[in-house]
C-alpha positions as CSV (number, residue, x, y, z in Angstrom):
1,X,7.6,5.6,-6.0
2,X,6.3,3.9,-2.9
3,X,9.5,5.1,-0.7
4,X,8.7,8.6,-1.4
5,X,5.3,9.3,-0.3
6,X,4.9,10.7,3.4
7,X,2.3,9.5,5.8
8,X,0.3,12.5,4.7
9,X,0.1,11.5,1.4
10,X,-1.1,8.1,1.9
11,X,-3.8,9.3,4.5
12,X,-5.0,11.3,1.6
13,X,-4.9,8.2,-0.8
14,X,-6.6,6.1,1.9
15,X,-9.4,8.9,2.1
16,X,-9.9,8.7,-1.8
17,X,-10.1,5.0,-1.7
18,X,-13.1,5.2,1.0
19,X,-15.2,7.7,-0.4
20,X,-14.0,9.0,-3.6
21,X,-15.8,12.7,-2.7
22,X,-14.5,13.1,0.2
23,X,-14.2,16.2,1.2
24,X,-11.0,17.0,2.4
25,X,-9.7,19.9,4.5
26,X,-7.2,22.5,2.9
27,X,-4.1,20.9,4.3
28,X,-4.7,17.6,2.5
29,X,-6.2,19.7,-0.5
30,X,-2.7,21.1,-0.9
31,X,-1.3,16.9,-0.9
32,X,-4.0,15.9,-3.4
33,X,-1.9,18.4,-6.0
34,X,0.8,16.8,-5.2
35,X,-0.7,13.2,-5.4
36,X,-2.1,14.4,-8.9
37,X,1.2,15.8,-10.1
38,X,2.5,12.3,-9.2
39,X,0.1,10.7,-11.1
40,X,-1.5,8.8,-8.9
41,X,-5.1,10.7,-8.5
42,X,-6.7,11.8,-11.4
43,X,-9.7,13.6,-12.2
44,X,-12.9,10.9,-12.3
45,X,-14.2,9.4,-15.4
46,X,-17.8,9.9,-14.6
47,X,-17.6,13.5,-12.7
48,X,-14.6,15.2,-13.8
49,X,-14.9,17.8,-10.9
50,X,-14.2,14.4,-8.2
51,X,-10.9,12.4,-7.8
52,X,-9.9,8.6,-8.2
53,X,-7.2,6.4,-7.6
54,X,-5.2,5.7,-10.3
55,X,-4.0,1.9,-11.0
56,X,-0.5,3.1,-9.8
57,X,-2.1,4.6,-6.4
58,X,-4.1,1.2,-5.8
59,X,-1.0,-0.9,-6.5
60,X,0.9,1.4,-3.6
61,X,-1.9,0.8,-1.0
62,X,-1.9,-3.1,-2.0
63,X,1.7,-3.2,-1.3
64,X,1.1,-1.9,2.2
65,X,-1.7,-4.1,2.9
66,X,-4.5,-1.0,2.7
67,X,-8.1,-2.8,1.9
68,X,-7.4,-6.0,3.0
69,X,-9.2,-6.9,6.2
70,X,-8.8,-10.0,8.3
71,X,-12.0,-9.8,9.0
C-alpha cells in the first residue's frame, strides 16, 4: 500500500494530519477521493462533513518518519 501512493497523495495525508479541516484546493480535493477510496481518510467521527486519518494512513506516515521531529 505504501509503494503506491504518489508524492501528491502523501502531501494531502500530511495536510490531514496538521489540521484535520484543512481546506484544501480542488486539485488535492480530487486526491482526497482517491485517499478515501483507498481507505485511508475517512469521514470524521465527531463532524462527519471533515476528514481523518485512518490507522492505516498514520501507520504509512510513521513508516516515512512524518511526525517525528528531532527537535
Amino acid at each position: 500500500m505504501t509503494d503506491d501512493l504518489s508524492d501528491l497523495e502523501i502531501a494531502v495525508l500530511c495536510d490531514l494530519l496538521e489540521n484535520s479541516r484543512a481546506n484544501l484546493k480542488a486539485h488535492k480535493r480530487a486526491v482526497l477521493d482517491q485517499l478515501v477510496a483507498k481507505k485511508l481518510v475517512e469521514p470524521a467521527k465527531d463532524e462527519p462533513t471533515k476528514f481523518q486519518l485512518s490507522d492505516e494512513a498514520r501507520h504509512v506516515l510513521a513508516v516515512r518518519g512524518v511526525g517525528i521531529s528531532g527537535g
